[in-house]
C-alpha positions in Angstrom: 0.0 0.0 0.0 1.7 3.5 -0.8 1.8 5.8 1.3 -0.6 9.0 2.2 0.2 11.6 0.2 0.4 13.6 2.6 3.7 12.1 4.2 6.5 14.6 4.9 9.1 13.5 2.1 12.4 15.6 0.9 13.5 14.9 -2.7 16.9 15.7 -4.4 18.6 16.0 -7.8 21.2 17.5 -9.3 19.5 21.2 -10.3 17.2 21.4 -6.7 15.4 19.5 -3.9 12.3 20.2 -2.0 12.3 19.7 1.8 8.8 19.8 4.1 7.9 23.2 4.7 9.5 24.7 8.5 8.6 27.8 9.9 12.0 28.1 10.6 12.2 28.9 6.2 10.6 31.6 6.7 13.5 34.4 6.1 14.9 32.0 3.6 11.5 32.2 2.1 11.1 36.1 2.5 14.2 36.6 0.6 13.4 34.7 -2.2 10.1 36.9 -2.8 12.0 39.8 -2.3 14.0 39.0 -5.8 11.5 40.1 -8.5 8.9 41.7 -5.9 6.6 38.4 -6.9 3.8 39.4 -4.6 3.1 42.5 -7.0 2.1 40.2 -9.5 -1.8 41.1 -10.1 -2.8 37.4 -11.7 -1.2 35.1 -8.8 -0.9 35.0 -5.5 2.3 34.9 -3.7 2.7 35.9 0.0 4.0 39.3 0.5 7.4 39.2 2.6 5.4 40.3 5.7 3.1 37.7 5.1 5.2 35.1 4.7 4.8 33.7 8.7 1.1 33.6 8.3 1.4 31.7 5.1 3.8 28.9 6.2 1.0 28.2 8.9 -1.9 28.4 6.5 0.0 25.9 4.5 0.9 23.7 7.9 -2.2 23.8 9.0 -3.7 22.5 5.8 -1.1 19.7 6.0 -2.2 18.8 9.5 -6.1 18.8 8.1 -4.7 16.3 5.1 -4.9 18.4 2.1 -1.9 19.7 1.5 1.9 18.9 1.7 4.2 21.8 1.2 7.6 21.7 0.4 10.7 24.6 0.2 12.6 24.7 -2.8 16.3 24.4 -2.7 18.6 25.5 -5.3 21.9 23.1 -6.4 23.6 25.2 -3.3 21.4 24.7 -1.0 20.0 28.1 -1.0 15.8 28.9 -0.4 14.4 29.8 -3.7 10.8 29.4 -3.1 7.2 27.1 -2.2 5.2 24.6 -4.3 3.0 21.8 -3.0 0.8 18.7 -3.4 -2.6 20.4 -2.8 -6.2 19.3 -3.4 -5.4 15.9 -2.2 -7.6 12.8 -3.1 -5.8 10.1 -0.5 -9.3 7.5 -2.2 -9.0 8.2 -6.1 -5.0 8.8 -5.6 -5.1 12.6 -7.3 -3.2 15.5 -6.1 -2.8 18.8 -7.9 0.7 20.3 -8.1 0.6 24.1 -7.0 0.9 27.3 -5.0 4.5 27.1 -6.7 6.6 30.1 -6.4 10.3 30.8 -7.4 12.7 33.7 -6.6 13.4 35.9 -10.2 16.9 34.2 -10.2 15.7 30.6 -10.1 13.1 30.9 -12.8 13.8 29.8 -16.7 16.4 28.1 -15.0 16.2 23.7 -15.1 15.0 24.0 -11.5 11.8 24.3 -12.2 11.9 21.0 -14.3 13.8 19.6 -11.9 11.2 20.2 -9.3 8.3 18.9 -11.2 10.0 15.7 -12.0 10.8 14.9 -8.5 7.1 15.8 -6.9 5.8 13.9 -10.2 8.1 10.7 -9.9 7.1 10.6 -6.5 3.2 11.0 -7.2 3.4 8.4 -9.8 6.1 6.0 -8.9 5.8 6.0 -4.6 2.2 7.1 -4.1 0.3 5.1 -6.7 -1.3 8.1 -8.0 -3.6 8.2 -11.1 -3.3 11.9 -12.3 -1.3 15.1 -11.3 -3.4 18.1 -11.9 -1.9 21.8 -12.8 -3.7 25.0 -12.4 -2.9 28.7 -13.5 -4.9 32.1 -14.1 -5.6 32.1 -17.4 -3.5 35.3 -17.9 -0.5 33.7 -16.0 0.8 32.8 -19.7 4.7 31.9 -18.2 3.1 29.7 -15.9 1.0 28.3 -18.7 3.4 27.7 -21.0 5.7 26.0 -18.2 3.3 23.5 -17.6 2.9 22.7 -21.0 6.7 22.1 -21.4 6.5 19.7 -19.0 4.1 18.1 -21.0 0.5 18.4 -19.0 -2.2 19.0 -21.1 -5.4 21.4 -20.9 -8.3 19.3 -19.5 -10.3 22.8 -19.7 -10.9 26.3 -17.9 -13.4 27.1 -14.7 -14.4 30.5 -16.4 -14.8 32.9 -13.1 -13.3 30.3 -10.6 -11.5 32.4 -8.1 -12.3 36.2 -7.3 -8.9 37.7 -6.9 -7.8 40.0 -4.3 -7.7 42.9 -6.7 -11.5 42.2 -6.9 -11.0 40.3 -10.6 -12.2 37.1 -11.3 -10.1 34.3 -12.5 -10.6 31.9 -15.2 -8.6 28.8 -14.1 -6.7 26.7 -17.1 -6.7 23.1 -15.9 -3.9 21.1 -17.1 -3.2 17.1 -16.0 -0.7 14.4 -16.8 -2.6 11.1 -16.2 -1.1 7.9 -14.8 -0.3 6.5 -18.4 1.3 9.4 -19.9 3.8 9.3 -16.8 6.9 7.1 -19.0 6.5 9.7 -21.8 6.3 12.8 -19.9 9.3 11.1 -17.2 11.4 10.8 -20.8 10.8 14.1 -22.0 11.6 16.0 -18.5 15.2 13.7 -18.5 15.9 14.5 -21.9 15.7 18.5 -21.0 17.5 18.3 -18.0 20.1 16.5 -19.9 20.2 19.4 -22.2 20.5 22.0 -19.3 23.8 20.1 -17.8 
């Protein structure tokens, strides 16, 4: 039987590792949102560094309710670059969504993004049985959009006004997946690019 999916796990390679989320990250973590000023970004919602604390115990306590297990992102040196998670988690049906990912202006179009994903996917596929991995992004986040499609997810559909955003907007959420069979492809296809980025 694999395990819950909600199981505090760290995961390593050779461009980045993700570790269970601390609250002891947290000025690791406010540093990394201070490179690019990420929180200003109208179409997603990254914590601001003064609400960093109160969102490494949002996340925490979601983890303790069994829906969510967040990780900090590590570059190659060790250094905190950012958050992602498994989210939305289905422990019956063995589907978790990807997301809440964030990375510091330094660490992005870098191979640590496709490092990450193939770590928190090999895991979801390969340790926890699981028979999707879902994506989701504003439908004007076009970066994150066309990230996820590089890794090789593709659009199941969009919620048209999903989310009301703080700024008062509402969101259209693009739904992307990568289903249980696709996984040897899609594990290929991430390899071959990080071989590329070496």
């Amino acid at each position: 039987m694999p395990d819950r999916i909600v199981t505090p796990v760290s995961l390593s390679g050779a461009h980045a590792s993700v570790v269970p989320l601390r609250p002891d990250h947290a000025p690791g973590l406010v540093e990394a949102v201070l490179d690019g000023e990420l929180w200003r970004l109208w179409y997603t919602s990254i914590p601001s560094p003064e609400g960093m604390t109160a969102e490494i115990d949002r996340r925490l306590a979601l983890q303790a309710q069994g829906s969510m297990l967040p990780f900090t992102v590590l570059d190659a040196e060790g250094r905190i670059v950012g958050m992602t998670t498994y989210m939305n988690v289905d422990e019956v049906y063995r589907r978790v969504e990807i997301g809440s990912t964030w990375y510091a202006r330094r660490a992005q179009r870098t191979a640590l993004n496709t490092e990450c994903k193939r770590l928190l996917l090999t895991h979801a596929f390969e340790a926890l049985g699981c028979i999707a991995v879902e994506f989701r992004t504003h439908a004007f986040n076009t970066q994150s959009r066309r990230a996820i499609e590089r890794l090789g997810a593709r659009l199941d559909g969009i919620l048209r006004h999903h989310q009301r955003m703080p700024n008062g907007t509402l969101r259209d959420t693009c739904v992307y997946s990568i289903v249980a069979p696709e996984w040897p492809t899609v594990r290929a296809h991430l390899t071959w690019q990080l071989d590329r980025a070496r």
